[in-house]
Each structure stands twice: as structure tokens, then as C-alpha cells.
N, C-alpha and C positions, 0 to 999 in steps of 0.2 A: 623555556618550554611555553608553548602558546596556550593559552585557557581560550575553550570553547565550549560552548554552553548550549544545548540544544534542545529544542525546547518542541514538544511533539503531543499532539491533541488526546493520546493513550497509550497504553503499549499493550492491546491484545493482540493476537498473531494478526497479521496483514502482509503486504507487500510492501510499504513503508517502513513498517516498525521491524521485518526482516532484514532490511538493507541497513538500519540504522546500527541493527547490531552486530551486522557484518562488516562495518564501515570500522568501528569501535575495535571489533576482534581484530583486524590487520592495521591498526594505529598505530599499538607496539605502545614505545617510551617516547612518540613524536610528540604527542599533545596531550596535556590536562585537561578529562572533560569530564563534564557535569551533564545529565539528563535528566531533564523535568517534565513531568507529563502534565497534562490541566486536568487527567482525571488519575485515575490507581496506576499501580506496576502492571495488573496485568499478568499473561503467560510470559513478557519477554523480559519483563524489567529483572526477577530473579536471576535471569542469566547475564543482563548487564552489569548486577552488581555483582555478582561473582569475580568479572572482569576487573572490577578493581574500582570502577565508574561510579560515583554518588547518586543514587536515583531520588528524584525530589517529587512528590505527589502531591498537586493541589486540589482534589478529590472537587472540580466542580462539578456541576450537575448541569444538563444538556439543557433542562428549559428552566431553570432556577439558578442561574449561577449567582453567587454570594460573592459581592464585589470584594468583600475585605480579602478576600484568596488573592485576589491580585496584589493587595498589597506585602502575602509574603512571599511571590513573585518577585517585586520590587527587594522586598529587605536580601533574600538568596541572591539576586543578580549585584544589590553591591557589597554583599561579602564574600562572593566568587570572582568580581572585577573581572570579567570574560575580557578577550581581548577581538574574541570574533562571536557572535550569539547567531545559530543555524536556525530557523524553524522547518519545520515538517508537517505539509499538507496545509490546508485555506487556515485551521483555528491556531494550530500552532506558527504558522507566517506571519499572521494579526498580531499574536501575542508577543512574538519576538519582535515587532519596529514597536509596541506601544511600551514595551519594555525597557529598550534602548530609549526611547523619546522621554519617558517617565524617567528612566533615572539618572539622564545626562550623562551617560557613559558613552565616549567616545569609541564605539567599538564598530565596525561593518557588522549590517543588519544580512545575512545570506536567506533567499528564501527558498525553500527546496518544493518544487510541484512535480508529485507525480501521479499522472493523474492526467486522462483526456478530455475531452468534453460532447464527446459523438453520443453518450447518451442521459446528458445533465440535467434536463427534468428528469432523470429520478431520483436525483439526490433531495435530501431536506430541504424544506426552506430554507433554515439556516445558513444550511451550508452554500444554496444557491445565492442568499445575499451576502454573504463571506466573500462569494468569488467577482461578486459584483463591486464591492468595497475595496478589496484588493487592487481589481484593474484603478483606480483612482489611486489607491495607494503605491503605486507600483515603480514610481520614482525614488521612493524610499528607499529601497535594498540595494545596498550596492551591488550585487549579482541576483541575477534567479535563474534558479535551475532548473532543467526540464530532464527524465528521466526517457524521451522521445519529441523527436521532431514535429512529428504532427501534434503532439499536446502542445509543444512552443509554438505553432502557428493559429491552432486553434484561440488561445489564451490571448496570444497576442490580436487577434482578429477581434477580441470583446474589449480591447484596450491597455492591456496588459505592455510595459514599456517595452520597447524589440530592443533596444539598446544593451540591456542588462541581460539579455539572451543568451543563456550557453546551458549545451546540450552533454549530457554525461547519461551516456545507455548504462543499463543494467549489470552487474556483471558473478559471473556467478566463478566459482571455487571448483575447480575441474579436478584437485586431487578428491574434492566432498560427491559432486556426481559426477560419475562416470560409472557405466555396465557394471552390473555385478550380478554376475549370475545366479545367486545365493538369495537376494532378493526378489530377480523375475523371476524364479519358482514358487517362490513364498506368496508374492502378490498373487498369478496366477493361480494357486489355490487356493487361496483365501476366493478369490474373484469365477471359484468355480470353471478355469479356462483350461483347454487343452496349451499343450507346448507349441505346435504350430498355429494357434491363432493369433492374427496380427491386430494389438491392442495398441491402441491410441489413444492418451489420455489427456485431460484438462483440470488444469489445477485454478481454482479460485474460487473464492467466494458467489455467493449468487447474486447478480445487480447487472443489470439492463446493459451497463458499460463492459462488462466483459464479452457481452455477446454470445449468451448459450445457445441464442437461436441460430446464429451462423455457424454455430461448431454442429447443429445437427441437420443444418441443411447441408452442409458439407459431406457428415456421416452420411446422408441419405444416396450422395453419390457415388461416395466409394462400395459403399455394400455391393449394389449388384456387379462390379468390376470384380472385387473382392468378398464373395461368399463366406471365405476364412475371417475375417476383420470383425473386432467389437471397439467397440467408445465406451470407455467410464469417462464420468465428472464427478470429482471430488473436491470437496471445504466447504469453510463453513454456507450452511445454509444448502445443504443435500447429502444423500448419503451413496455411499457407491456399488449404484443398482445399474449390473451392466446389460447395454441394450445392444439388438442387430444394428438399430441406427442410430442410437445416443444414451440419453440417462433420461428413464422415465421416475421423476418424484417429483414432487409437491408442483412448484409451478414452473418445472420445467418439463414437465407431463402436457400439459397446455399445448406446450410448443409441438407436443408430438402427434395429439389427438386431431387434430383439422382431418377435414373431410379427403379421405385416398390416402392419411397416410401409415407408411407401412410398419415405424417404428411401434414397439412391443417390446416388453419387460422378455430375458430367457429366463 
């Protein structure tokens, strides 16, 4: 049985830390693995251990990290002797080759990005010289993943090695979604909608990279085609306040207010 060790910057809900535990649920009896986060459990780690999986918590702190965490990093990675160590996203990739290189374990460093860069000033500084350190580091791993083509070209275009390149899209669990009529009633009342309105919805987080502002210059064109049609946006960082041409809240209200336009809270 192979041990692999995967090593991931947190585990609150994300798109990252969702795939990690979906990756985990359909593993079965293939491989022994461990998951260490560089900060808490978290909403998902609870459900990793459930699974059966050791969740390891090195509680660092974003602008304080206490070097000694690293080294029980070190002491877990050689009493787990991974024989593959994954990382997940720019902190957790760092951490998994400084890992391997610290503790001379002979094991493939994998590094998993998912993640674009079409709108990378607004990530941290941190995090933006993470991604800069990386592309130097980027001969290290023996593969890196990309969760999208365009993120592999973008990456690669800042220096990121094209050799170690390969592309694994997203994939999602079709007996978990699929129609359920039980549900779109429920949403639509909760969401105040009639049954024949045609709702269209956007799931993530709020940050420049998802692009709120193209989901609602897009709403803004289907509306007059489609009088029937609403947009929610929903996760973290909004709540779901449905509009004729988007989601008017906090700073995705911004987007809506410019001079002529027609979006408005119902």
C-alpha cells in the first residue's frame, strides 16, 4: 500500500480543500494517507478524519509563523516515511519540496495548483512571492498539476517548468449532483422565486479571480432577452440576495452601481 502524505496550506471549505476530500473519499483501500494542514482542521478536516485519514495541524500563523512547527513537520513526515508527499496550492507546494529536501526522504515531491493567475494582484503579498519562488523552484517536483489548461499556461508563462506539466480538470460526482426536484423547490422559496423563473447561479468565494464582474455583465445581457431570468451568487464572502441582473452586496454592489446601470436588489 503506497503512503502519501498531503500536505495543504488549511482545510476551510474551498475548491482545493473540496477536491482533496473528494480525492480521499474515492481512494478506497488504494493508499495510506496522512493530511497535514500548516494551519487547523478547519470545516473539512472533521470529515477527513471520519474517513479514516490522520489530520496533522501545525497551527502556523499567516504573518508570525514559528519556525519550530516546521520542525514537527519534519519529525511526522519521517514517522509516516510517505513514499509520495502531494502539496496543495503555492504554501502547501513550498512546504511539501522543503519537506522532502529537509528530511532526505527519497519520496516524488507532486505539486497540485489550482488556481489561475488572470487576476493575481489581488492575492497577498505572500502569497504573490510564493508564486514567484515556486516558478524557480519548479524543477523540484516531479509532476505539477494543473486543475486547467489556461492556469498551466499562465504559470508556465512566469517560469513555472512546462516539462513537469499535466492537466487533471475537475471532476465532480454525478450520482451527488444531479436534478432534484425536492431541492429546486426548496431553493426557490427560500430565494423568494416563482417556478417558471429561470435562475442561474454562481458558486464561490468573492476575489477578483473568479470574476463577479463578468458573471454580471453577462446577467446584464440575458435579462432583456429573458425578462423571466434571475442570478444569485453564493459563498463565502456574500450572501444570497437575488438580483434582475446579479447579486447586489457588499462589493459586488460596486459592480452593479456605475452610471445607466439597471441592476437592483428584488
Amino acid at each position: 500500500m503506497t503512503r502519501v502524505m498531503h500536505v495543504i496550506s488549511g482545510l476551510d471549505i474551498g475548491g482545493a480543500e473540496m477536491m482533496l476530500l473528494k480525492f480521499l473519499s474515492a481512494s478506497g483501500g488504494d493508499w495510506q494517507s496522512m493530511v497535514v494542514s500548516l494551519k487547523d482542521e478547519g470545516m473539512i478536516g472533521p470529515s477527513i478524519a471520519k474517513l479514516g485519514v490522520p489530520v496533522e495541524c501545525l497551527h502556523l500563523r499567516p504573518y508570525a509563523p514559528n519556525p519550530a512547527r516546521f520542525l514537527s513537520l519534519l519529525s511526522l513526515t519521517r514517522r509516516f516515511r510517505p513514499q509520495v508527499i502531494q502539496g496543495w496550492m503555492p504554501h502547501g507546494n513550498l512546504a511539501a519540496s522543503l519537506t522532502q529536501f529537509a528530511s532526505r526522504i527519497a519520496a516524488p515531491v507532486i505539486w497540485n495548483i489550482r488556481m489561475s493567475l488572470d487576476a493575481v494582484d489581488g492575492e497577498k503579498l505572500t502569497t504573490m512571492g510564493l508564486i514567484r519562488l515556486a516558478a524557480f523552484l519548479s524543477r523540484h517536483p516531479s509532476a505539477i498539476i494543473y486543475n486547467s489548461r489556461s492556469g498551466a499556461k499562465q504559470h508556465e508563462k512566469r517560469g513555472y517548468r512546462s516539462a513537469m506539466s499535466t492537466v487533471i480538470s475537475n471532476g465532480f460526482d454525478c450520482d451527488i449532483f444531479r436534478p432534484d426536484e425536492h431541492a429546486r423547490c426548496g431553493t426557490r422559496e427560500q430565494l423568494g422565486l416563482e417556478s417558471t423563473s429561470i435562475l442561474v447561479g454562481m458558486v464561490s468565494r468573492l476575489h477578483p479571480m473568479k470574476d463577479h464582474s463578468g458573471f454580471l455583465q453577462a446577467a446584464s445581457l440575458v435579462s432583456p432577452l429573458h425578462p423571466e431570468s434571475r442570478q444569485t451568487a453564493e459563498g463565502p464572502g456574500q450572501s444570497p440576495i437575488v438580483c434582475d441582473f446579479g447579486v447586489s452586496n457588499g462589493e459586488i454592489s460596486s459592480l452593479c452601481s456605475g452610471p445607466g446601470s439597471p441592476c437592483g436588489a428584488t
